[in-house]
N, C-alpha and C positions, 0 to 999 in steps of 0.2 A: 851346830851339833858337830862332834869330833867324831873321825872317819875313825873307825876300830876293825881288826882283822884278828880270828882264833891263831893262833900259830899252830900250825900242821906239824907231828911230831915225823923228820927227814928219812926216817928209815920205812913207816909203813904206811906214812900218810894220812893217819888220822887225827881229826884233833883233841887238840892237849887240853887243859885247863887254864888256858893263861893268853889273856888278850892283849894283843899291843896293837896302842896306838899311833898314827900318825907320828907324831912328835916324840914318842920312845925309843932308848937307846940302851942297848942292852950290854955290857961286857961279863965274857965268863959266866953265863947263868946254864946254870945247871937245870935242862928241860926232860922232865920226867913223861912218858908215855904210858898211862898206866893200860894198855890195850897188849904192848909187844915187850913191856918193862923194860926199855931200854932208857938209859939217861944219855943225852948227849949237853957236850958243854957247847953253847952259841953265844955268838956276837949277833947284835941285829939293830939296823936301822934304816928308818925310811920302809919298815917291811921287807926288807931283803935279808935273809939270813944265812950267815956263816957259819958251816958247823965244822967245831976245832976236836973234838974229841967223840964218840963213842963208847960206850958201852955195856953190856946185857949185865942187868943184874937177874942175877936165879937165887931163889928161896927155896 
């Protein structure tokens, strides 16, 4: 069975809709938080995540 972790959206801490696993490598992806609507751009792998960008979108 493959280890899977939610990815926590880095600004409010809640989680997102988008799971990664173990072995996933993420460049440039654009992680949507639909709780605080913020996007940020992440690198991610091995579960550790880098976040390159920020920011709130308002409607």
């Amino acid at each position: 069975m493959d280890e899977y972790q939610w990815i926590k959206c880095p600004v409010c801490g809640e989680n997102t809709r988008v799971k990664l696993m173990a072995d996933t490598e993420l460049k440039h992806f654009p992680l949507f938080c639909r709780k605080c609507r913020t996007e940020c751009i992440i690198n991610a792998k091995q579960f550790k995540i880098e976040v390159i960008e920020k920011r709130k979108l308002d409607k």
